[in-house]
N, CA, C and O atoms as a GROMACS GRO file, in nm:
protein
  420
    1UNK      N    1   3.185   3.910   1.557
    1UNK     CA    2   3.066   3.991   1.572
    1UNK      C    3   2.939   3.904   1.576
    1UNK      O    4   2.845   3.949   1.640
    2UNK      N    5   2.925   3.773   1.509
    2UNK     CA    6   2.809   3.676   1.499
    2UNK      C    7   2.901   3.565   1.505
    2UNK      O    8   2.960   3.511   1.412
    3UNK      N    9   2.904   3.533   1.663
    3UNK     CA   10   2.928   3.370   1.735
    3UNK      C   11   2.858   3.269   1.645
    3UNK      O   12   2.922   3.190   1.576
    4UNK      N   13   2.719   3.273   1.647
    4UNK     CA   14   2.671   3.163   1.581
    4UNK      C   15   2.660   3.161   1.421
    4UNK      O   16   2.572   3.089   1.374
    5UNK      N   17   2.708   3.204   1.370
    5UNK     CA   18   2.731   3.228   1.245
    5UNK      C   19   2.896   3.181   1.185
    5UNK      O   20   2.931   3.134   1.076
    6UNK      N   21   2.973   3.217   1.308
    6UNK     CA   22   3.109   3.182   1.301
    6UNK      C   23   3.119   3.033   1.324
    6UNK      O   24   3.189   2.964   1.249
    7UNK      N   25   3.037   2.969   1.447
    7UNK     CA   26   3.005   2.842   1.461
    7UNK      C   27   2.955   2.767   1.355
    7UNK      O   28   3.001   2.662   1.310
    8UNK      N   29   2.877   2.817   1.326
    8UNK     CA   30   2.785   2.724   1.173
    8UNK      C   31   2.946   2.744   1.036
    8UNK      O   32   3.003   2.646   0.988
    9UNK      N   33   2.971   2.842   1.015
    9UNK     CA   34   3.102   2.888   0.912
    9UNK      C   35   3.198   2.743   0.956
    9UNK      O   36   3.240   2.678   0.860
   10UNK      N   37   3.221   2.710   1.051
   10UNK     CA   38   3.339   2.641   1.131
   10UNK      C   39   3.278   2.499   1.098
   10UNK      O   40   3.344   2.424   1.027
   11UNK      N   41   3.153   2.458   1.147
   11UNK     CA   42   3.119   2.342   1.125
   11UNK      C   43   3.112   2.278   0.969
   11UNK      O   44   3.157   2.170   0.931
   12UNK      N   45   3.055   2.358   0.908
   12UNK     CA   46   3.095   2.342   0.764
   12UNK      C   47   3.272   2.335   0.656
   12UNK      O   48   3.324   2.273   0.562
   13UNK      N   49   3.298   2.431   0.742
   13UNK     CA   50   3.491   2.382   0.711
   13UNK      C   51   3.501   2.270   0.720
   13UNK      O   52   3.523   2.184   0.635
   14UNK      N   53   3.475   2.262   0.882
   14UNK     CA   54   3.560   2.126   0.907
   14UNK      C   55   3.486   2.006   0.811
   14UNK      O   56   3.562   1.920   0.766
   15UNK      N   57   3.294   1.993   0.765
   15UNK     CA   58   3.296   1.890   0.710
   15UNK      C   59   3.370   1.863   0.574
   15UNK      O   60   3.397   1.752   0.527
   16UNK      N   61   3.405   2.025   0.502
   16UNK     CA   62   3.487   2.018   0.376
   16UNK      C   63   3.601   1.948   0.394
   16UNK      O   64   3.617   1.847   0.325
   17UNK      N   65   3.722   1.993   0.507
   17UNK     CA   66   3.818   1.916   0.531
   17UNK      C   67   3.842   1.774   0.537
   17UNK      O   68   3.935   1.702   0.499
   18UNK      N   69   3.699   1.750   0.612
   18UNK     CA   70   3.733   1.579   0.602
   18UNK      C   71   3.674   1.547   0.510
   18UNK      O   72   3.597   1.458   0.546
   19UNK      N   73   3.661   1.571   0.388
   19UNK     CA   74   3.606   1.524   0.268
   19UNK      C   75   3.717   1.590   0.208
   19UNK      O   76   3.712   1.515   0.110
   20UNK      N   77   3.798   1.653   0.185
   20UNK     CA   78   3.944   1.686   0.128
   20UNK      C   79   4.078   1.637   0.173
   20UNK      O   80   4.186   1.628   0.115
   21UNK      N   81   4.034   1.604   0.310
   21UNK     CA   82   4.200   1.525   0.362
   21UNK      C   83   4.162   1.396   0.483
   21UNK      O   84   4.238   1.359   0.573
   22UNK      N   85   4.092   1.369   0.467
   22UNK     CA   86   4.010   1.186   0.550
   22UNK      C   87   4.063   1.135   0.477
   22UNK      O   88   4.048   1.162   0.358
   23UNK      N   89   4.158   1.028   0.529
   23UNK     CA   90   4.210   0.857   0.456
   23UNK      C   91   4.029   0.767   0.503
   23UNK      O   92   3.924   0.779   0.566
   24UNK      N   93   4.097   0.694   0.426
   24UNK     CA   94   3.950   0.562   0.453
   24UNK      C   95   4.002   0.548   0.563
   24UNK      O   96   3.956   0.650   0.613
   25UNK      N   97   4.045   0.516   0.619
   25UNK     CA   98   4.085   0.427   0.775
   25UNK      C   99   4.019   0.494   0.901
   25UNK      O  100   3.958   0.424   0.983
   26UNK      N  101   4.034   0.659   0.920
   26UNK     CA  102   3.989   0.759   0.979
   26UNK      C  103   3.863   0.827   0.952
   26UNK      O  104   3.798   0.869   1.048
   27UNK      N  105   3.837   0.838   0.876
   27UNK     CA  106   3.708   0.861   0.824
   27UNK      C  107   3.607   0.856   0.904
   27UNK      O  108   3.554   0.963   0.936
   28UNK      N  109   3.543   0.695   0.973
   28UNK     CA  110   3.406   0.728   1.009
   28UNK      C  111   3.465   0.781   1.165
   28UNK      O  112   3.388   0.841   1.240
   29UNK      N  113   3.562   0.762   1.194
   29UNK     CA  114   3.623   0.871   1.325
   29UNK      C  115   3.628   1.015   1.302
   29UNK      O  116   3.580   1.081   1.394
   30UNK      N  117   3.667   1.069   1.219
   30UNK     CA  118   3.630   1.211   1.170
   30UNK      C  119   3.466   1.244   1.148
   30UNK      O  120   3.414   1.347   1.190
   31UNK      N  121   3.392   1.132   1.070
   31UNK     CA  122   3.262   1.189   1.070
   31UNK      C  123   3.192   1.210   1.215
   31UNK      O  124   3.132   1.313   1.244
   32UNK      N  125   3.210   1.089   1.313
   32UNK     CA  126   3.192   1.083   1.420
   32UNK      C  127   3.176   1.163   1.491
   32UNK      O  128   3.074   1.190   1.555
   33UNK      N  129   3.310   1.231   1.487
   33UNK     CA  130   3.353   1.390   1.574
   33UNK      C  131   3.271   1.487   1.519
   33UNK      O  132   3.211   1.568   1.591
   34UNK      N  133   3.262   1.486   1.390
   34UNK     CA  134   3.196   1.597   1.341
   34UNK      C  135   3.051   1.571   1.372
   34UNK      O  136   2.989   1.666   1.419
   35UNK      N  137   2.992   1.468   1.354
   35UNK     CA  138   2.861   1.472   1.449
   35UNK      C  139   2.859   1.459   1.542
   35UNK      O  140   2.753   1.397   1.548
   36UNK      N  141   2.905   1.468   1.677
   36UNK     CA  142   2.920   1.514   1.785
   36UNK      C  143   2.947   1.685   1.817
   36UNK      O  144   2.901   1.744   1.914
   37UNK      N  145   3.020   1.739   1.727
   37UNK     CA  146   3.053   1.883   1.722
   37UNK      C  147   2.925   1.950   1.681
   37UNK      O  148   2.892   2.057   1.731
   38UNK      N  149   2.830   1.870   1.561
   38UNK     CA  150   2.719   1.984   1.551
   38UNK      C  151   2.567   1.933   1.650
   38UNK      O  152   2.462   1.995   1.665
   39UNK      N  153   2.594   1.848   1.684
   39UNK     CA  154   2.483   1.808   1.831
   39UNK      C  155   2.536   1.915   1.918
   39UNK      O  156   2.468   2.014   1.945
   40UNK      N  157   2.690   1.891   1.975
   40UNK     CA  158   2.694   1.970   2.094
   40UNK      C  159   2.660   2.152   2.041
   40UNK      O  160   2.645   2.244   2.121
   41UNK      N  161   2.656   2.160   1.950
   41UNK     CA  162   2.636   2.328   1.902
   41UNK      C  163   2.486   2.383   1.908
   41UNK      O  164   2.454   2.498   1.936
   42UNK      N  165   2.421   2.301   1.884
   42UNK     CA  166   2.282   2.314   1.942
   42UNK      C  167   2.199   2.367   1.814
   42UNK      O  168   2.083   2.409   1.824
   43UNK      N  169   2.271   2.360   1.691
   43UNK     CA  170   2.178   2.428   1.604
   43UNK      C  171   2.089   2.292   1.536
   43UNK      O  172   2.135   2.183   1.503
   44UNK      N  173   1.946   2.342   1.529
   44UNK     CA  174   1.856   2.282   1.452
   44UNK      C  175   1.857   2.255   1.362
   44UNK      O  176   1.844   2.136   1.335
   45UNK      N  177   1.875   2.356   1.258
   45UNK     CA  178   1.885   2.333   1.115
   45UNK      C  179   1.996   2.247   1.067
   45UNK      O  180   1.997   2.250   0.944
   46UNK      N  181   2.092   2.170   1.115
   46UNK     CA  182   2.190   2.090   1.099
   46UNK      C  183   2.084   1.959   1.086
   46UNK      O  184   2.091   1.900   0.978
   47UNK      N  185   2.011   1.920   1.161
   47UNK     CA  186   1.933   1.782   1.217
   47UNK      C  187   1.930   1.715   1.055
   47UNK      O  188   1.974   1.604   1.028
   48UNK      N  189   1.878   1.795   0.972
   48UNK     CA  190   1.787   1.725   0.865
   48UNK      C  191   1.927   1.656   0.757
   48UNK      O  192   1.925   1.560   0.680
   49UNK      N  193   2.031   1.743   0.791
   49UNK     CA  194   2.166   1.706   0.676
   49UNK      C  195   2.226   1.565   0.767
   49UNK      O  196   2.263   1.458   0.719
   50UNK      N  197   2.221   1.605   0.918
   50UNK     CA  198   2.322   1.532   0.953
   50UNK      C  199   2.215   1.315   0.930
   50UNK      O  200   2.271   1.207   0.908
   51UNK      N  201   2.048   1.347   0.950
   51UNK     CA  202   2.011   1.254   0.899
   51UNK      C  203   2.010   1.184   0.744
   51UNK      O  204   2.002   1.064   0.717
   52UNK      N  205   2.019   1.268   0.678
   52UNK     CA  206   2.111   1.247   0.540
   52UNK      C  207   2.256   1.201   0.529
   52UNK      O  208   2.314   1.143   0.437
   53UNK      N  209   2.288   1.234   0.625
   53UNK     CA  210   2.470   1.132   0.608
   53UNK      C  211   2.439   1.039   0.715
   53UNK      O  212   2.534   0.962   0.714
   54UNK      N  213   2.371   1.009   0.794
   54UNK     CA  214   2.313   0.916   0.875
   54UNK      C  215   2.293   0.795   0.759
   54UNK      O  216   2.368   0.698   0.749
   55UNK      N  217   2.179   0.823   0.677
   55UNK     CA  218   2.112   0.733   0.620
   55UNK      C  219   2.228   0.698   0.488
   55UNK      O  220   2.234   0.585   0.441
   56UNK      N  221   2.310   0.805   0.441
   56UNK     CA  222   2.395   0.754   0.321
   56UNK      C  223   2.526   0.742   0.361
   56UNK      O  224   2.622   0.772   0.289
   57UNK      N  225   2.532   0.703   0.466
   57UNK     CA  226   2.636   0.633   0.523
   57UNK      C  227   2.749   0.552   0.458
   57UNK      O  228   2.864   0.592   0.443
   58UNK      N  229   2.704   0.446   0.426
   58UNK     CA  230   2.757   0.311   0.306
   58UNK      C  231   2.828   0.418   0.145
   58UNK      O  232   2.938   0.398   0.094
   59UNK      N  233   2.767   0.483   0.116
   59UNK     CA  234   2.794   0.556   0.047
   59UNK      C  235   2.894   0.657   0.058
   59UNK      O  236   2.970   0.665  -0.038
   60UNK      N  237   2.912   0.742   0.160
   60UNK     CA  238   3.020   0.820   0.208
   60UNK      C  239   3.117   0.745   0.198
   60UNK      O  240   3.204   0.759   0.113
   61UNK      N  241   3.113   0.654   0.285
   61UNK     CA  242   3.252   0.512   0.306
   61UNK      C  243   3.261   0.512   0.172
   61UNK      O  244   3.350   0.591   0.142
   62UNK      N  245   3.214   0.465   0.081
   62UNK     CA  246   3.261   0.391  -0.102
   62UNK      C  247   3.355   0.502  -0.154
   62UNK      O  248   3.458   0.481  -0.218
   63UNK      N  249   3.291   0.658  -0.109
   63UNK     CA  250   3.369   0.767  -0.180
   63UNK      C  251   3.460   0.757  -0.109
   63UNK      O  252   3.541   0.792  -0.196
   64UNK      N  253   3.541   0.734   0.003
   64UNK     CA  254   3.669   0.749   0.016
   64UNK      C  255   3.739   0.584   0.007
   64UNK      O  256   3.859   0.584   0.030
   65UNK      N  257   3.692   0.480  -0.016
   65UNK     CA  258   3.746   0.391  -0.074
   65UNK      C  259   3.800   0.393  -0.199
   65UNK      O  260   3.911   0.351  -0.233
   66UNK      N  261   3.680   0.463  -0.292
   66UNK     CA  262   3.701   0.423  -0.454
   66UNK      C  263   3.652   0.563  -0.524
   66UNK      O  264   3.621   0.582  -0.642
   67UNK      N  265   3.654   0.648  -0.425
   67UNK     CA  266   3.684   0.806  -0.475
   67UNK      C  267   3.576   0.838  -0.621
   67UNK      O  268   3.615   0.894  -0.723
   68UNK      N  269   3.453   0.792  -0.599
   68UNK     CA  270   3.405   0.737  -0.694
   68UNK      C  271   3.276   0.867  -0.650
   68UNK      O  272   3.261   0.911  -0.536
   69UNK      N  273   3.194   0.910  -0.772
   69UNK     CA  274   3.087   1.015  -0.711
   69UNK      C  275   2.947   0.930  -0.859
   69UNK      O  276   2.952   0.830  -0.930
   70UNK      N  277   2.881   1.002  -0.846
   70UNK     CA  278   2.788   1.019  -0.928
   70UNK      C  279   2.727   1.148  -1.032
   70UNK      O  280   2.636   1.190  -1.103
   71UNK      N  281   2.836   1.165  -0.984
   71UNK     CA  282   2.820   1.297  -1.102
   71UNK      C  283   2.825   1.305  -1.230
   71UNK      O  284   2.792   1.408  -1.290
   72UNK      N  285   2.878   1.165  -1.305
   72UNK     CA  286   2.829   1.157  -1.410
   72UNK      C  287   2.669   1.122  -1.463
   72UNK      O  288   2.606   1.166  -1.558
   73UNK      N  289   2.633   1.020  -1.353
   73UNK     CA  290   2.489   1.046  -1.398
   73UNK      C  291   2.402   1.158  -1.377
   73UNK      O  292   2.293   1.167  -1.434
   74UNK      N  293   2.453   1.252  -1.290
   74UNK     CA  294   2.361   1.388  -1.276
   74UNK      C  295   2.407   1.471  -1.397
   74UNK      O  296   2.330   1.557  -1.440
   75UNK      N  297   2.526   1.453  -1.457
   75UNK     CA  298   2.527   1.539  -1.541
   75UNK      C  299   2.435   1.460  -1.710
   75UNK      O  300   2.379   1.504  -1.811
   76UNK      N  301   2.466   1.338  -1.654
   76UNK     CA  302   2.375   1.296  -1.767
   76UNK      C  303   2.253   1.332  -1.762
   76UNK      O  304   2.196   1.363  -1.866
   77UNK      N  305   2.186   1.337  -1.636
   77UNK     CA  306   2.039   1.345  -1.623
   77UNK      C  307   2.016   1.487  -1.633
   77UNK      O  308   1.904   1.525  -1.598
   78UNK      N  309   2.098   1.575  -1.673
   78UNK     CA  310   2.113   1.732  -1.695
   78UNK      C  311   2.047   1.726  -1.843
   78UNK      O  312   1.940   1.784  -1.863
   79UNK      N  313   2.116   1.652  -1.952
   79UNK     CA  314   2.160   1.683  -2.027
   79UNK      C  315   2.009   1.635  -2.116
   79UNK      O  316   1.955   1.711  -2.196
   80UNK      N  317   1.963   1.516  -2.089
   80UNK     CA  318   1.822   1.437  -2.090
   80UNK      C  319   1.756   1.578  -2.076
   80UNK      O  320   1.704   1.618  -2.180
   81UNK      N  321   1.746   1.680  -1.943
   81UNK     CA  322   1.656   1.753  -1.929
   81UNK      C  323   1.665   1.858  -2.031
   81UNK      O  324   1.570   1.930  -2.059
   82UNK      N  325   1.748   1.863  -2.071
   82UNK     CA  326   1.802   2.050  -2.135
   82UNK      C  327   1.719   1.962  -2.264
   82UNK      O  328   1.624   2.025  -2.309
   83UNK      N  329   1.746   1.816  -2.334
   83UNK     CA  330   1.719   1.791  -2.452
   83UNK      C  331   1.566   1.782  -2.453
   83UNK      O  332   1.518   1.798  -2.566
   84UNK      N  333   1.458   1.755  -2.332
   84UNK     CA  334   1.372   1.756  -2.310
   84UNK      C  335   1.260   1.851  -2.356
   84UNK      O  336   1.161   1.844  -2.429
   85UNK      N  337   1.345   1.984  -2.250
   85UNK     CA  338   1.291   2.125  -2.286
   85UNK      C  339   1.301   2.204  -2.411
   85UNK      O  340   1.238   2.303  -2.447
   86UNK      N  341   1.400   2.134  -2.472
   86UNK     CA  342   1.410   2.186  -2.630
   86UNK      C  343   1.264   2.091  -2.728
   86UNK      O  344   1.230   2.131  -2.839
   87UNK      N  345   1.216   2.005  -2.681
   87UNK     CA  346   1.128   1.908  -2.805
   87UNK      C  347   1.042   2.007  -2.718
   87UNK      O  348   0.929   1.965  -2.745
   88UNK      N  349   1.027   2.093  -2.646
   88UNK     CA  350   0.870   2.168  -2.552
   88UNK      C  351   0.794   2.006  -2.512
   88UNK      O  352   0.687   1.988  -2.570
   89UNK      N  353   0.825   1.929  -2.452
   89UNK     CA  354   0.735   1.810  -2.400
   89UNK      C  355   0.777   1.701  -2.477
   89UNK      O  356   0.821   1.704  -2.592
   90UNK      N  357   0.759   1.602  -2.401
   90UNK     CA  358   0.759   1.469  -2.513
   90UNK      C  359   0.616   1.386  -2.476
   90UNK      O  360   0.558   1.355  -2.372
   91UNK      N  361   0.588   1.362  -2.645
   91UNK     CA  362   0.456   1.305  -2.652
   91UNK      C  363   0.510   1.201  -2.716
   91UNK      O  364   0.414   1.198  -2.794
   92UNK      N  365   0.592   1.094  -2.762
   92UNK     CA  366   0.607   0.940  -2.849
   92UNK      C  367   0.751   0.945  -2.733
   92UNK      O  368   0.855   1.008  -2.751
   93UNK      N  369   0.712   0.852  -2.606
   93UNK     CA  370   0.803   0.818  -2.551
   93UNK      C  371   0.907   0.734  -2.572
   93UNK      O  372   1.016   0.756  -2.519
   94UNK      N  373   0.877   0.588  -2.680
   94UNK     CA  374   0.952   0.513  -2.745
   94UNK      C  375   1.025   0.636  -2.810
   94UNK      O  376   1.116   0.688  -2.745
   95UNK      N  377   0.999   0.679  -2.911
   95UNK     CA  378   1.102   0.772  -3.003
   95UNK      C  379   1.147   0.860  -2.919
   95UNK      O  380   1.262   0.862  -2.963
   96UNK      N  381   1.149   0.937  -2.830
   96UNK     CA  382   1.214   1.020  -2.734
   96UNK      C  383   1.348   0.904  -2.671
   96UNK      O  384   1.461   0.953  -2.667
   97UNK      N  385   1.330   0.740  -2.618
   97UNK     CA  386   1.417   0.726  -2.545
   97UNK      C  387   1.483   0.654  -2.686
   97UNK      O  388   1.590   0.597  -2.672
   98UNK      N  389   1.430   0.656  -2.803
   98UNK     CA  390   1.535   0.572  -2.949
   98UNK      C  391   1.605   0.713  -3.011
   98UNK      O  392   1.672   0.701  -3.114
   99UNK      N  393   1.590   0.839  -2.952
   99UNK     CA  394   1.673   0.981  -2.981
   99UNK      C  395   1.789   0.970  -2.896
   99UNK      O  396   1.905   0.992  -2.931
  100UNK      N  397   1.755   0.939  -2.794
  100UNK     CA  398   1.841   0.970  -2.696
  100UNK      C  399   1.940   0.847  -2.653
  100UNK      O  400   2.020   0.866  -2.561
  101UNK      N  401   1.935   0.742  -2.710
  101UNK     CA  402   2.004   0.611  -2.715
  101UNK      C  403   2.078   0.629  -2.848
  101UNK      O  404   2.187   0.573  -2.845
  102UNK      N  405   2.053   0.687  -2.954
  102UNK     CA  406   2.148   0.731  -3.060
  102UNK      C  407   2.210   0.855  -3.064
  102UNK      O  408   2.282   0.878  -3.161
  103UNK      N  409   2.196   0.956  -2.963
  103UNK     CA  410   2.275   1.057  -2.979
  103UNK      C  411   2.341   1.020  -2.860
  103UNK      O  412   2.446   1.079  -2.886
  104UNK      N  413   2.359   0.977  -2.767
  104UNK     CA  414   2.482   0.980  -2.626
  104UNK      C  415   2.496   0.820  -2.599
  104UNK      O  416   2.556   0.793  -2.496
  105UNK      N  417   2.453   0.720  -2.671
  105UNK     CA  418   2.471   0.596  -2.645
  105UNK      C  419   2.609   0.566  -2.730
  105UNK      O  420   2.658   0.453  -2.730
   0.00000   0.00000   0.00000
C-alpha cells in the first residue's frame, strides 16, 4: 500500500542483516551494495546516516574484526549522568570526580 515506505522498511533490514550475518572478509562488499541500494532509491533522508558510516568507517571494520562496541562507555557515561542529576548540579568539581573514582573505580 506505501512503496516507499516498504523501500525505506527493506533498506533498513538489509543494513540489520549485514550487521547480524557479515564475516569480516565480505563486509565492506555488503556495505558497498548497501550504499549503492540507498543512492539508487532516491531517498534524501538516508544522505546524512549514510555520511556517518562514510566517516566511521575504520570503526565499522574493528566491530566485525573484534566484535567490540562501546557500549560500555555509554553506559558508563549514563550512569555519571543519573549520579549527576541526583547532587541537582555539581559545584566542587575535584570532589565530584574523587566520588566518582571511589564508587565505580
Amino acid at each position: 500500500m506505501y512503496p516507499d515506505l516498504e523501500k525505506a522498511y527493506n533498506l533498513v533490514h538489509k543494513l540489520r542483516m549485514i550487521y547480524s550475518h557479515a564475516k569480516e572478509e565480505n563486509v565492506l562488499k555488503c556495505l558497498s551494495d548497501w550504499f549503492d541500494d540507498v543512492e539508487r532509491s532516491g531517498f534524501k533522508y538516508f544522505n546524512a546516516f549514510l555520511q556517518t558510516l562514510q566517516n566511521r568507517n575504520p570503526d565499522i571494520i574493528n566491530y566485525f574484526k573484534f566484535k567490540n562496541t562501546n557500549a560500555g562507555a555509554e553506559s558508563f557515561n549514563a550512569k555519571i549522568k543519573k549520579f549527576r542529576a541526583k547532587l541537582n548540579g555539581v559545584n566542587d568539581r575535584t570532589f565530584f570526580l574523587f566520588r566518582i573514582a571511589k564508587i565505580w573505580a
